[in-house]
N, CA, C and O of each residue as an XYZ file, in Angstrom:
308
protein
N     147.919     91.649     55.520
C     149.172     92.348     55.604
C     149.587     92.867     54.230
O     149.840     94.035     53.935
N     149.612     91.743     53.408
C     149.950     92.709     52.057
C     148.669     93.736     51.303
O     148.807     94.846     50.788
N     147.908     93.232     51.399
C     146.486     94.544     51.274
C     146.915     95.903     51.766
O     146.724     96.924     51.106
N     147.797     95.876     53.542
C     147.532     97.032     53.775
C     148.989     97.461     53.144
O     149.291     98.643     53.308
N     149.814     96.725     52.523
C     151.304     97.159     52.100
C     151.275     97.401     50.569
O     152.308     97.900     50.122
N     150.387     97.168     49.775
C     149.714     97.623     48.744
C     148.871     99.131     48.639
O     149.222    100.098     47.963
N     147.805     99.036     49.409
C     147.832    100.477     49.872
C     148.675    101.801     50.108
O     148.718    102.949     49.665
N     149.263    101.084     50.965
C     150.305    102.022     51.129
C     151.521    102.276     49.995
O     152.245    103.271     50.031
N     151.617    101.327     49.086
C     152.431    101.634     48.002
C     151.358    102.160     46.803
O     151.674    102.746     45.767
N     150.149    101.823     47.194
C     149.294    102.796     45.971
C     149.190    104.357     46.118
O     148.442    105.120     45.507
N     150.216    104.669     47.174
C     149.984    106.170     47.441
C     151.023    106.698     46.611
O     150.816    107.796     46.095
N     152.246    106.033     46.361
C     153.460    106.293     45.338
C     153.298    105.947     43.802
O     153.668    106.579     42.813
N     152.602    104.693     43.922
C     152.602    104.236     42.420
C     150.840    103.492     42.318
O     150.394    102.811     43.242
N     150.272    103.705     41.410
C     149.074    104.048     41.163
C     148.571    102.456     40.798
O     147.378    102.164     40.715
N     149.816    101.357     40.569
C     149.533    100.021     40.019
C     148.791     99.351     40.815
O     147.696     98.861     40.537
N     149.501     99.290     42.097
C     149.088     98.911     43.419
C     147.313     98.873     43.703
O     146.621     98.094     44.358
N     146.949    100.180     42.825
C     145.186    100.305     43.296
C     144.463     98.533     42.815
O     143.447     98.027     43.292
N     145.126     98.100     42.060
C     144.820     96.948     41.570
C     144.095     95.870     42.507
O     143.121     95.173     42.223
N     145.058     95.933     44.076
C     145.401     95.124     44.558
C     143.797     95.131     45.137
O     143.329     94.014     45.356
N     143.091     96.079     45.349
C     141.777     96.623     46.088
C     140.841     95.624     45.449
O     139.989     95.143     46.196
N     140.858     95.277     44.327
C     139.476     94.681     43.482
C     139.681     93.152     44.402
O     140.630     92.371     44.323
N     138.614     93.062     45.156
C     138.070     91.171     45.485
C     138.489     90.778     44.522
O     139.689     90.510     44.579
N     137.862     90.559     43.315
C     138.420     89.188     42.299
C     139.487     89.162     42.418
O     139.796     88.086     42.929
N     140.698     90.043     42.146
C     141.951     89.818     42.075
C     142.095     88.958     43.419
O     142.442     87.782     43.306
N     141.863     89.454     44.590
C     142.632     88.628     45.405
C     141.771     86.990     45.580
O     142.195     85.883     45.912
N     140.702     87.378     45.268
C     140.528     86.056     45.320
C     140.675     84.847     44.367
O     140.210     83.770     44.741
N     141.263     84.937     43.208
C     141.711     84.635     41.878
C     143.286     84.288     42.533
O     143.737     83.156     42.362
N     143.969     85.162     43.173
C     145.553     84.964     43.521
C     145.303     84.216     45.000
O     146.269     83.872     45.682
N     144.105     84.025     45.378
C     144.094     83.185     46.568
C     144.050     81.871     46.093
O     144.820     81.001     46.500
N     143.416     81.735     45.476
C     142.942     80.470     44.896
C     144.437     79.707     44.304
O     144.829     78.688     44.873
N     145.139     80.227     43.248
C     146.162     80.218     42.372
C     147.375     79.683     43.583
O     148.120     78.712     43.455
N     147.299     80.742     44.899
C     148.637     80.021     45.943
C     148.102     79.109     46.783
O     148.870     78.859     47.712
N     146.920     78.419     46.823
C     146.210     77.002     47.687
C     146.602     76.547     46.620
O     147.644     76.019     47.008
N     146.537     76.283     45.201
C     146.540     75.499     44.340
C     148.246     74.915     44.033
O     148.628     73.849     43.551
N     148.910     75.929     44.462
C     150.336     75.866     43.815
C     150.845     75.049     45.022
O     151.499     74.015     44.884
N     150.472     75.627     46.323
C     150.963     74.492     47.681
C     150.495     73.114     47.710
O     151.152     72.184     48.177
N     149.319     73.014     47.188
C     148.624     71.794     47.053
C     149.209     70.543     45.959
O     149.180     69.314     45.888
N     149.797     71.813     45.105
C     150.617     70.605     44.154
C     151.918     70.725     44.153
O     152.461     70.269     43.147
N     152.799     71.324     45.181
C     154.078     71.449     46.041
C     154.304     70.244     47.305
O     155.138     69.339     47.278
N     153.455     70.484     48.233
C     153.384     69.722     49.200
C     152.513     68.578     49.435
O     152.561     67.998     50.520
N     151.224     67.971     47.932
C     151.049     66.922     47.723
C     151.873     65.338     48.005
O     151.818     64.319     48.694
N     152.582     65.958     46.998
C     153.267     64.759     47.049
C     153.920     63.979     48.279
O     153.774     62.818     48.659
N     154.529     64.813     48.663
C     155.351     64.677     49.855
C     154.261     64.184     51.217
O     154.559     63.318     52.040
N     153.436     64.683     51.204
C     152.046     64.533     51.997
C     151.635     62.989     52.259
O     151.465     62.249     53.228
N     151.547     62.896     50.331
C     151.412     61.253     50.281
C     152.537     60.358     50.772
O     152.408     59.433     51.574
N     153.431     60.677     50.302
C     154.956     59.866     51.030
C     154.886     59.319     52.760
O     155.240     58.313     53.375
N     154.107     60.835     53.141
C     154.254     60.740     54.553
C     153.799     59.632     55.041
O     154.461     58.769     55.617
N     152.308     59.630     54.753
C     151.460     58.950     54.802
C     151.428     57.347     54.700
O     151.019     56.561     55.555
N     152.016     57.036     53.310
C     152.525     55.858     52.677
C     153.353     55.254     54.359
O     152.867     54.440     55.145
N     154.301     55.774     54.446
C     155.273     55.781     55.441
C     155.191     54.902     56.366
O     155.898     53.963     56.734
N     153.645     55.619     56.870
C     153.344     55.700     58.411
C     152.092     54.864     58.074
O     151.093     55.065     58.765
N     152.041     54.001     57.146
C     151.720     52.749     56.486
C     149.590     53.507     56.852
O     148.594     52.791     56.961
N     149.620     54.422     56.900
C     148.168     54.758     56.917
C     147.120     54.851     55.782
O     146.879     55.924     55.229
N     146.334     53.371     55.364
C     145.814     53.295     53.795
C     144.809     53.022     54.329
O     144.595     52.986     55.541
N     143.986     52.770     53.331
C     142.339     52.083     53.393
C     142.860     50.709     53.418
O     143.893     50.358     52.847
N     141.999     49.864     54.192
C     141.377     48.559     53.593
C     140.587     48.330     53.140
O     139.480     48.806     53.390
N     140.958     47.132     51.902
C     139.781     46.730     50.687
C     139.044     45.681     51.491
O     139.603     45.309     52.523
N     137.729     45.082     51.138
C     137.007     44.605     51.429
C     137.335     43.189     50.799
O     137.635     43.368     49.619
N     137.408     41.455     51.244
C     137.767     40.819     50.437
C     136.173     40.385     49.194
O     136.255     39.648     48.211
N     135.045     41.023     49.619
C     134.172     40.414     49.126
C     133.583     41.603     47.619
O     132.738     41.313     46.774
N     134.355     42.878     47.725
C     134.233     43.380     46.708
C     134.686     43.282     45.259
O     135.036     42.144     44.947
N     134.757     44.118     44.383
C     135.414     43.599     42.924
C     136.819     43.346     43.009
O     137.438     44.111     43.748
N     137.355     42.604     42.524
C     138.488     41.933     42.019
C     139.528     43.270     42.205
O     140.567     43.414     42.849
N     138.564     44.381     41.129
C     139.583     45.181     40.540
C     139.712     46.518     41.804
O     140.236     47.615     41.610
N     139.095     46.053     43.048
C     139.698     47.140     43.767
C     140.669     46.504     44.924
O     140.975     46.887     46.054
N     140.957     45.553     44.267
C     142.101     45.045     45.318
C     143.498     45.623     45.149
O     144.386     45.608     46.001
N     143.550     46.047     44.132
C     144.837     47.388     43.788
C     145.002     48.277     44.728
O     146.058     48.791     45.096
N     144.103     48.424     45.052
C     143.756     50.018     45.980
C     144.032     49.811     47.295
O     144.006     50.796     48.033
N     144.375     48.391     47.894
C     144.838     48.341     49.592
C     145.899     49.301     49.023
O     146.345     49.562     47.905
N     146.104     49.710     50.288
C     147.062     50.316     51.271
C     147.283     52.014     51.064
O     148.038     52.782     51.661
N     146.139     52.300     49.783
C     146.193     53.832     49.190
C     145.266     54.601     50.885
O     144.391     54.263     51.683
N     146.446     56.065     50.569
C     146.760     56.756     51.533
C     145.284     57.168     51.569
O     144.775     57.103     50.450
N     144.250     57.675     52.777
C     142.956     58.196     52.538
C     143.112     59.171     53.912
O     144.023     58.951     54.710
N     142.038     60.387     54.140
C     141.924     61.403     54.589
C     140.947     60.790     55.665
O     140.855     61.284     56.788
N     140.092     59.493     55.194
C     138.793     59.486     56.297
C     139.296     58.486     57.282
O     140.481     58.579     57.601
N     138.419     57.351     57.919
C     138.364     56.303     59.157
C     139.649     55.500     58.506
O     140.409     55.573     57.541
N     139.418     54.765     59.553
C     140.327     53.389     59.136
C     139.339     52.665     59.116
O     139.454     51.470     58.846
């Protein structure tokens, strides 16, 4: 949508042709996943925390990953 609203403003003002080059948009794609990702991170984790959804540690592993119960994870239970 904005590609074709760029276009169409590159017919008035010549800046706009910019918008045509791949890298650019994929450079400004990248840049707004990155900016949501560290916007709605956090809050993500909160959720998560919440809804008490963490890993369990193993009791027979190292000492030092017994810190790590209850951290929020993406995979199994």
């Amino acid at each position: 949508m904005l590609l074709h609203l760029a276009n169409f403003l590159s017919q008035y003002q010549s800046d706009f042709q910019v918008v045509n080059y791949l890298t650019l948009r994929v450079i400004l794609g990248a840049l707004t996943s990155l900016m949501l990702c560290l916007w709605l991170g956090p809050w993500m984790i909160r959720k998560l925390v919440e809804g008490q959804i963490g890993q369990s540690v193993r009791d027979d592993g190292p000492q030092s990953h017994l810190s790590k119960a209850g951290t929020p994870t993406m995979g199994e239970r």
